[in-house]
N, CA, C and O atoms as a DFTB+ gen file, in Angstrom:
468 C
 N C O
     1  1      -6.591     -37.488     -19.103
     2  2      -5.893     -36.253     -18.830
     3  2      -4.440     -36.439     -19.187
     4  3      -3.872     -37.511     -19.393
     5  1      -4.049     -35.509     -19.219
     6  2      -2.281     -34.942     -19.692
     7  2      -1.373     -36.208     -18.992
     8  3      -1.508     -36.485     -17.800
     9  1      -0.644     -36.773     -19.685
    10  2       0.460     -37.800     -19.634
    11  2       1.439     -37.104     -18.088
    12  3       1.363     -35.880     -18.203
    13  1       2.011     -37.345     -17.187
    14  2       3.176     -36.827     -16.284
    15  2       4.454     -37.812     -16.173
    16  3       4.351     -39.015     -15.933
    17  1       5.459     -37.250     -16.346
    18  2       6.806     -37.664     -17.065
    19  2       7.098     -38.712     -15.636
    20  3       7.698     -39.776     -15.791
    21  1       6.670     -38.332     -14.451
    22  2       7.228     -38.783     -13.683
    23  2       5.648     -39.359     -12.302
    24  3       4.486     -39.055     -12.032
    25  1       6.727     -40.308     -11.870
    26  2       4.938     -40.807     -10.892
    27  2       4.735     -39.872      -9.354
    28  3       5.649     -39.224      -8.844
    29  1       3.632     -39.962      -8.910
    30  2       3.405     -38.908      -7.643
    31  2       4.498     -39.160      -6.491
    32  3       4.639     -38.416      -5.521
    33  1       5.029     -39.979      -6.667
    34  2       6.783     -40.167      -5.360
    35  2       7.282     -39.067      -5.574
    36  3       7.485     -38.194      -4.730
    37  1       7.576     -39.013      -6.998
    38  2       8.568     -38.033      -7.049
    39  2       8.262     -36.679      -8.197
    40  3       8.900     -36.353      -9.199
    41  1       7.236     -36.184      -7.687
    42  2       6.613     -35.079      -8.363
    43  2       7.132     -33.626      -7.042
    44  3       6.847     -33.422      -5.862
    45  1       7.982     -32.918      -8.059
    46  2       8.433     -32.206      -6.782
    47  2       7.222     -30.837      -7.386
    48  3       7.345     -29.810      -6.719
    49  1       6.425     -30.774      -8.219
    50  2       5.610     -28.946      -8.746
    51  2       4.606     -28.917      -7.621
    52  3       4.375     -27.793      -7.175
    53  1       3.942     -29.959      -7.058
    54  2       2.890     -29.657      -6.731
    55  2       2.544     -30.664      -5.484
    56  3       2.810     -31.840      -5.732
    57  1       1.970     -30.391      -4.128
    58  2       1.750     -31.241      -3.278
    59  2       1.243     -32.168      -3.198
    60  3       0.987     -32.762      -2.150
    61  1       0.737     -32.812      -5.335
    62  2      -0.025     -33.764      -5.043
    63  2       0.888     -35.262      -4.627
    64  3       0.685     -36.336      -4.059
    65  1       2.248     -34.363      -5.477
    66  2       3.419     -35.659      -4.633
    67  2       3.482     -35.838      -3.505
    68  3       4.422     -36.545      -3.144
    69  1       2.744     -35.416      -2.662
    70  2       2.735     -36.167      -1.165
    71  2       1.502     -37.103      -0.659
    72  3       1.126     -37.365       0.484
    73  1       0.956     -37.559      -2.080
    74  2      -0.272     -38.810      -2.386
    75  2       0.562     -39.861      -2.938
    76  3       1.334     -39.642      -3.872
    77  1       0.406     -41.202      -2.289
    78  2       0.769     -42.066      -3.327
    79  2      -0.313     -42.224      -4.811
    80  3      -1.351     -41.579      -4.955
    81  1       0.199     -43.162      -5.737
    82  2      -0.459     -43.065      -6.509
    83  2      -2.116     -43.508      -6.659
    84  3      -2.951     -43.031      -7.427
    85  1      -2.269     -44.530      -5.701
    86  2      -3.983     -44.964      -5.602
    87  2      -4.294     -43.936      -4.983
    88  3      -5.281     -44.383      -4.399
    89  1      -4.172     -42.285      -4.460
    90  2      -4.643     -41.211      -4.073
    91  2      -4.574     -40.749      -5.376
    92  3      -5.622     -40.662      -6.017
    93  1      -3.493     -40.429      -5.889
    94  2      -3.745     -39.639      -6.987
    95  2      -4.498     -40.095      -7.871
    96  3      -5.325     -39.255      -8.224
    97  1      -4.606     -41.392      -8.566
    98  2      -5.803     -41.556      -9.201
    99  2      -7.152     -41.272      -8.282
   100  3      -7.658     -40.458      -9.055
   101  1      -7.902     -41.338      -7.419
   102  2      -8.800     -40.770      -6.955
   103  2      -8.929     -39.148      -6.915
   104  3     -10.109     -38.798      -6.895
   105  1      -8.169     -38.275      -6.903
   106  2      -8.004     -37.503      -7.465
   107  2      -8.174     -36.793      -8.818
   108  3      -8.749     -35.745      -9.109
   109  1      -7.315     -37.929      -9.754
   110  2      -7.698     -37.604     -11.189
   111  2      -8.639     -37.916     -11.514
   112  3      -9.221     -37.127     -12.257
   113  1      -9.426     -39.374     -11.125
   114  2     -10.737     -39.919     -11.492
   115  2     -11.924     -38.510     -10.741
   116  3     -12.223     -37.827     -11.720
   117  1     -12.216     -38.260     -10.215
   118  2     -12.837     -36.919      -9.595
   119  2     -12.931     -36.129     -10.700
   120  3     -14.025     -35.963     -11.238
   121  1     -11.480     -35.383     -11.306
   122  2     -11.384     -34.693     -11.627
   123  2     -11.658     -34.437     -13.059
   124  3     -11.681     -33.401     -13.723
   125  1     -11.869     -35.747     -13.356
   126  2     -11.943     -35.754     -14.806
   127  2     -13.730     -36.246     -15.089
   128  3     -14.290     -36.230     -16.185
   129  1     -14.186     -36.550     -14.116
   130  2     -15.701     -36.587     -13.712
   131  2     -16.044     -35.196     -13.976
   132  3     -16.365     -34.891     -15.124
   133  1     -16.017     -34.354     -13.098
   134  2     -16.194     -33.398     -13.239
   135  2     -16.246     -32.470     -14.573
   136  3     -17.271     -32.078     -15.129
   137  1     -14.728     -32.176     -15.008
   138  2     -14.991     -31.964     -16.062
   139  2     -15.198     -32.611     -17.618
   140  3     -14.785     -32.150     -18.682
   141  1     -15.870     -33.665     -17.406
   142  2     -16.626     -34.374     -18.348
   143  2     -18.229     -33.619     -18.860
   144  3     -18.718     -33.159     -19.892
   145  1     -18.620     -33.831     -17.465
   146  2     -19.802     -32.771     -17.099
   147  2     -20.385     -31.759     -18.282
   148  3     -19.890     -30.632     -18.238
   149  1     -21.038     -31.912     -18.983
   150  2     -21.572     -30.921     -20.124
   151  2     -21.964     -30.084     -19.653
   152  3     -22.041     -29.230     -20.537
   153  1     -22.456     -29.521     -18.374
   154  2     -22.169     -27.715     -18.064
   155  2     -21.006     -27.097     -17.839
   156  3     -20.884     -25.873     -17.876
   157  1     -19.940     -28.025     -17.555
   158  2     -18.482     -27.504     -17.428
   159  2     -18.135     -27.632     -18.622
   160  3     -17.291     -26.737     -18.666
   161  1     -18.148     -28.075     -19.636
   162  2     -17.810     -28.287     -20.971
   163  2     -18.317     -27.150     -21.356
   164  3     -17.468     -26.305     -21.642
   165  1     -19.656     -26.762     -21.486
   166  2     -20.855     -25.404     -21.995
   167  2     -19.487     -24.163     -21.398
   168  3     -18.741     -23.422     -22.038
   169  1     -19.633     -24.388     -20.048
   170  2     -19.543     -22.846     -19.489
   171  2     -17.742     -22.870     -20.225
   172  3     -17.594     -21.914     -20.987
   173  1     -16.604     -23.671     -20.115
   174  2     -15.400     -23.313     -20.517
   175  2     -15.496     -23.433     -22.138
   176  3     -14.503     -22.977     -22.706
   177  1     -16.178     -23.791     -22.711
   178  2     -16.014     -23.106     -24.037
   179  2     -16.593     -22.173     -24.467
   180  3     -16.490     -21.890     -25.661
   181  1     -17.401     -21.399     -23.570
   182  2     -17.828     -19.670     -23.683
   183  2     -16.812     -18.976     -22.909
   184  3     -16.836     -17.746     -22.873
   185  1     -16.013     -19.568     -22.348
   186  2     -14.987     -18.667     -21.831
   187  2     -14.118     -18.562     -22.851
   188  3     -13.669     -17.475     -23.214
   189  1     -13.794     -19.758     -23.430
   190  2     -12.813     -19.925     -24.961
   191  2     -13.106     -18.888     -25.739
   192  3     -12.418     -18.059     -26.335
   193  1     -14.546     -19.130     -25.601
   194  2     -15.624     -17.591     -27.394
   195  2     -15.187     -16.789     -26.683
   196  3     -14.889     -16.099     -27.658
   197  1     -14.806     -16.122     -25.757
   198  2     -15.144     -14.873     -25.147
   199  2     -16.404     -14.308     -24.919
   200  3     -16.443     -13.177     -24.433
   201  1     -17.865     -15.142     -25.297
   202  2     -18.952     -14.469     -24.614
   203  2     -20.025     -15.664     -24.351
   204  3     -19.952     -16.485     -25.266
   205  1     -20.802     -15.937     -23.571
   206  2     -21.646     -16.795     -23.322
   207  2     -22.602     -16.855     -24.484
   208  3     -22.681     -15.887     -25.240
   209  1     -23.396     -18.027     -24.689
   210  2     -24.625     -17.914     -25.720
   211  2     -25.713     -17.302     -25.204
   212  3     -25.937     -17.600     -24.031
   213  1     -26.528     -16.470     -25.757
   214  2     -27.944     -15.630     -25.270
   215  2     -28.438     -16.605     -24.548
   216  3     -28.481     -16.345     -23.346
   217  1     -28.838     -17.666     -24.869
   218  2     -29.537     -18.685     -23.967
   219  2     -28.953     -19.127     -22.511
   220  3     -29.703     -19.460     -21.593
   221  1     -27.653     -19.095     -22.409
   222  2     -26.987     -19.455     -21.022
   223  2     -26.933     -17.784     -20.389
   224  3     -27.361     -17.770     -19.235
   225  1     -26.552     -16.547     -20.835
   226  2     -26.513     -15.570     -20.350
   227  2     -27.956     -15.335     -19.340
   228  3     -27.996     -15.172     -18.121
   229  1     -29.358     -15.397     -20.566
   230  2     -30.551     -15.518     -19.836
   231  2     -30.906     -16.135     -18.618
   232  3     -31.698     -15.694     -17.784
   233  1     -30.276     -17.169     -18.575
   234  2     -30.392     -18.271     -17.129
   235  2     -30.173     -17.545     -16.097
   236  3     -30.921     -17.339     -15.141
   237  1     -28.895     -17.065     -16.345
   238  2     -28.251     -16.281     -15.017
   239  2     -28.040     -14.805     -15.100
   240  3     -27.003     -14.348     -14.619
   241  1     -29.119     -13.825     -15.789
   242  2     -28.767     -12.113     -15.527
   243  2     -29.664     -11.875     -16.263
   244  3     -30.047     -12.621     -17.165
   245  1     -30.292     -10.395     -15.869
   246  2     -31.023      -9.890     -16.609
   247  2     -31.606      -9.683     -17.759
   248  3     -30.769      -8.783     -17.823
   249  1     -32.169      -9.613     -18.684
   250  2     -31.825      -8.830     -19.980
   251  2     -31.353      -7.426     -20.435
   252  3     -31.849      -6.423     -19.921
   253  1     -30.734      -7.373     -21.058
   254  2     -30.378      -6.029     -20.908
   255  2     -29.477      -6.026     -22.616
   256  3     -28.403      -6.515     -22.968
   257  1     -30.787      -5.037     -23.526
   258  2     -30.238      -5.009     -24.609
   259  2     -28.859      -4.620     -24.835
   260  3     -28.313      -5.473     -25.535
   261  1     -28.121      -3.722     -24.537
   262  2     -27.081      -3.581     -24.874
   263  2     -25.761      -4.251     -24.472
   264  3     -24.644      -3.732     -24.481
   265  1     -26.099      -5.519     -24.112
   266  2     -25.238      -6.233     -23.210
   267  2     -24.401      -6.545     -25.230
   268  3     -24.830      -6.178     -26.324
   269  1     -23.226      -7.295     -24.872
   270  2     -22.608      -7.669     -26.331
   271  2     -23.275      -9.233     -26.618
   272  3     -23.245      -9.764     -27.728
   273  1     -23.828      -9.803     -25.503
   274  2     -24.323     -11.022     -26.277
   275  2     -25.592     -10.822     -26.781
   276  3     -25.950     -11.838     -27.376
   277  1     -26.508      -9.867     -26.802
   278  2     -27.646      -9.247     -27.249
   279  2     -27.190      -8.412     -28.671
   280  3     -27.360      -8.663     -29.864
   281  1     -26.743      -7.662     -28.181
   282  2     -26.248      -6.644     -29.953
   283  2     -25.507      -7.803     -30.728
   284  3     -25.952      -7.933     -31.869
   285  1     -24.714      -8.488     -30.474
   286  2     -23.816      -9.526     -31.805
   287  2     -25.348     -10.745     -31.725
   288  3     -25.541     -11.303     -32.806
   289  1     -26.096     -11.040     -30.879
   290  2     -26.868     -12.281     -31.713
   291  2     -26.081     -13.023     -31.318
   292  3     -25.363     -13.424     -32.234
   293  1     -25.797     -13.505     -30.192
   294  2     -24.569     -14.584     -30.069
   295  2     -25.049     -15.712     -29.674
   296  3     -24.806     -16.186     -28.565
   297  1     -25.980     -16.402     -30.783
   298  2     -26.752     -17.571     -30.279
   299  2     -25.971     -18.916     -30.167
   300  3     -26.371     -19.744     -29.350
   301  1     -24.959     -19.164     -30.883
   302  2     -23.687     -20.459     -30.742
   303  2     -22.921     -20.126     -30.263
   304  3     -22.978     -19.083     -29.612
   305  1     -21.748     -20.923     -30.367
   306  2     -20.596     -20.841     -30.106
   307  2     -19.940     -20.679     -31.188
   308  3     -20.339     -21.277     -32.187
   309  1     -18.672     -19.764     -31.277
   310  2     -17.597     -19.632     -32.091
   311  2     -17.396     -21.112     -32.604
   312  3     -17.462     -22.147     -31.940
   313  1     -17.041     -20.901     -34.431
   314  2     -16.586     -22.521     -34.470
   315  2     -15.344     -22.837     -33.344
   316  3     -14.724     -22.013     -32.672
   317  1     -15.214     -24.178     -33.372
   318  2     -13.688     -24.600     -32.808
   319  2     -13.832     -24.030     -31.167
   320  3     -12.657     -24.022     -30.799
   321  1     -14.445     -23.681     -30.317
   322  2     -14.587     -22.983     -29.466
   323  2     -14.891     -24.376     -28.027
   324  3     -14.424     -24.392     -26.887
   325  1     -15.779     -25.324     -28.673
   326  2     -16.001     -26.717     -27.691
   327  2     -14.536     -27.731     -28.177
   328  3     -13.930     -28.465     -27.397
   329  1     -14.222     -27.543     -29.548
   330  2     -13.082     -28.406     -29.315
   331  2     -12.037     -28.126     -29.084
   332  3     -11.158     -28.930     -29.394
   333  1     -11.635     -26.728     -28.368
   334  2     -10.556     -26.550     -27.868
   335  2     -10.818     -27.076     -26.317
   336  3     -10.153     -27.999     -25.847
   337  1     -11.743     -26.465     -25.652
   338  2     -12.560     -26.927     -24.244
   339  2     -12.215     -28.803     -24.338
   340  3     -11.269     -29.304     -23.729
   341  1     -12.899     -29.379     -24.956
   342  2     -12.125     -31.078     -25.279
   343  2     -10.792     -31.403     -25.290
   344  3     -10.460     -32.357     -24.587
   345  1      -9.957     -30.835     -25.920
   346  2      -8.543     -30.679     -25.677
   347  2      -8.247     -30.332     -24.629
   348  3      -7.693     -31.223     -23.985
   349  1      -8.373     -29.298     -24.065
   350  2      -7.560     -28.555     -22.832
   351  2      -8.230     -29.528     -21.947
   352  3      -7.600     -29.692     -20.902
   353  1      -9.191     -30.145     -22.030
   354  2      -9.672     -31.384     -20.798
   355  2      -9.022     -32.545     -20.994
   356  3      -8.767     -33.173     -19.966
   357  1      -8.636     -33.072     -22.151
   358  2      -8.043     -34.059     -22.472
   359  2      -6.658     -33.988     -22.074
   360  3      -6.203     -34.809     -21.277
   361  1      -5.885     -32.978     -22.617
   362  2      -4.533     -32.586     -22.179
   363  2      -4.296     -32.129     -20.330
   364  3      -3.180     -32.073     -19.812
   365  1      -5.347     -31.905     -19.732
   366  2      -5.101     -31.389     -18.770
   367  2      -3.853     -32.139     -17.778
   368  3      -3.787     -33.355     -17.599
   369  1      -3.225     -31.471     -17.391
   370  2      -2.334     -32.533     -16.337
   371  2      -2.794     -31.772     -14.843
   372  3      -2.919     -30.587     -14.532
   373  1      -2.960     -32.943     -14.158
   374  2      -3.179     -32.921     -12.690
   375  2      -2.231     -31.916     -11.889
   376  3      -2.547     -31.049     -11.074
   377  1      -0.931     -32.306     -12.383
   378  2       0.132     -32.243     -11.357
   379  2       0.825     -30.550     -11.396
   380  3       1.800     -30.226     -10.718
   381  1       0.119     -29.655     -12.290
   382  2       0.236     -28.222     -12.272
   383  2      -0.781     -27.961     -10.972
   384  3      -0.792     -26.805     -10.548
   385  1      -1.430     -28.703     -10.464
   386  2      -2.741     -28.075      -9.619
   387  2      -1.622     -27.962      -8.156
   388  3      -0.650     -28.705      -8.296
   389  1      -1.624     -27.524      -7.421
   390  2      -1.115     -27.312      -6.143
   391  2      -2.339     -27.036      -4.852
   392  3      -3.436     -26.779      -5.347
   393  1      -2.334     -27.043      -3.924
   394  2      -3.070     -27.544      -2.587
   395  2      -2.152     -27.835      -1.194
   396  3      -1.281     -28.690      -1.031
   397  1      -2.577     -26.985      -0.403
   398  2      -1.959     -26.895       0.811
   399  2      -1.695     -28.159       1.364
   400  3      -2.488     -29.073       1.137
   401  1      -0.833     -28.322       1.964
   402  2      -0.079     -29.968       2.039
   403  2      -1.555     -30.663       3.115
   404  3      -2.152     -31.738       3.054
   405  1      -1.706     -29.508       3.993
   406  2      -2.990     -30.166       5.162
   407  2      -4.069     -30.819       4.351
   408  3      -4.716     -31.711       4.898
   409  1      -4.336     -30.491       3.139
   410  2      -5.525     -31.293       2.109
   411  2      -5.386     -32.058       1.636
   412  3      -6.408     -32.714       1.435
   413  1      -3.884     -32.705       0.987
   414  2      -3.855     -34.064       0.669
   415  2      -3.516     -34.811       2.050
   416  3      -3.537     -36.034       1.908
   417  1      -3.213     -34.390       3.330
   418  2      -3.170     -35.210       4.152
   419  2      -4.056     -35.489       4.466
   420  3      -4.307     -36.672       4.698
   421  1      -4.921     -34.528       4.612
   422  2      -6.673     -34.661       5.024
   423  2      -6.940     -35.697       4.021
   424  3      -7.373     -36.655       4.663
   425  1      -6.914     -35.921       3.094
   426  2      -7.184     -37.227       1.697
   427  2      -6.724     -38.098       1.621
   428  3      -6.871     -38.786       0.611
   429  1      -5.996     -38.463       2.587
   430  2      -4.865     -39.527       2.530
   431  2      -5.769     -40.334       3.585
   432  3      -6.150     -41.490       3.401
   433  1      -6.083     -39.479       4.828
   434  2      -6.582     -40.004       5.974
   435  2      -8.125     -40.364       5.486
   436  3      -8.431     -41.542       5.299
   437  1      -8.860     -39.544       5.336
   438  2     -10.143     -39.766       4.964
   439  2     -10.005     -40.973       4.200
   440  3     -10.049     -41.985       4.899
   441  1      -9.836     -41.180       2.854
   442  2      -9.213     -42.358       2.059
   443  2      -8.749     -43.568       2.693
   444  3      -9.157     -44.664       2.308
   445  1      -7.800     -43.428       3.778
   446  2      -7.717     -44.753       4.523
   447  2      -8.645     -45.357       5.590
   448  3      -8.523     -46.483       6.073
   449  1      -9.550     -44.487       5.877
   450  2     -10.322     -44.646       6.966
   451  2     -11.406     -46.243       6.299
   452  3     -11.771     -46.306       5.125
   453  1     -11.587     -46.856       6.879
   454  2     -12.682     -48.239       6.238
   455  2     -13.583     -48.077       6.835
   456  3     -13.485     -47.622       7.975
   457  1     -14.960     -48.437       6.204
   458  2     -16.171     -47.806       6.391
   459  2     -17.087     -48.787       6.549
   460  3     -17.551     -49.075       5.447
   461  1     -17.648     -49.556       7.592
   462  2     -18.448     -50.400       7.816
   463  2     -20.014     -50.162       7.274
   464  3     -20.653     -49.332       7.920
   465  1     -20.598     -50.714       6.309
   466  2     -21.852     -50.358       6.187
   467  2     -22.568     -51.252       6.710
   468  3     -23.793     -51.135       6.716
């Protein structure tokens, strides 16, 4: 994910500066799990096309000929449409995300808690 000029001490945009940094990597590692994920990859580069593929629309709604992914035939994706979705995941930076201060404290604590198995 996206490079940050400065480390989580002193990140004043977003409350994740009130994580040290072995929080914030647990954080980013999460986050970049996630959207690794090839249905999050699928679904944000049909948001990129502006319309889902007939095949993912089907999953989740009716049919209904006159829908626009039915009349255009919109069986792919726009070229360039997954590798912008790759980029904007690659580039993403953490530290635009913001979160009520009670949730990274809640993460801080949970996180320190040691867990006997």
């Amino acid at each position: 994910m996206g490079a940050h000029s400065g480390g989580a001490e002193n990140s004043t945009s977003s409350s994740l500066g009130l994580l040290d940094a072995e929080h914030v990597d647990v954080v980013r590692h999460a986050l970049q799990k996630i959207l690794a994920a090839e249905i999050v990859e699928t679904t944000f580069s049909e948001i990129i096309d502006g319309l889902p593929t007939r095949a993912s629309w089907l999953k989740f709604d009716l049919w209904n000929e006159k829908h626009p992914v039915n009349v255009l035939k919109h069986e792919t994706l726009c070229d360039g449409a997954r590798e912008k979705a790759r980029r904007f995941r690659d580039e993403f930076d953490i530290y635009i995300l913001t979160f009520p201060p009670s949730v990274c404290i809640a993460l801080t604590a949970a996180l320190s808690v040691s867990y006997v198995l």
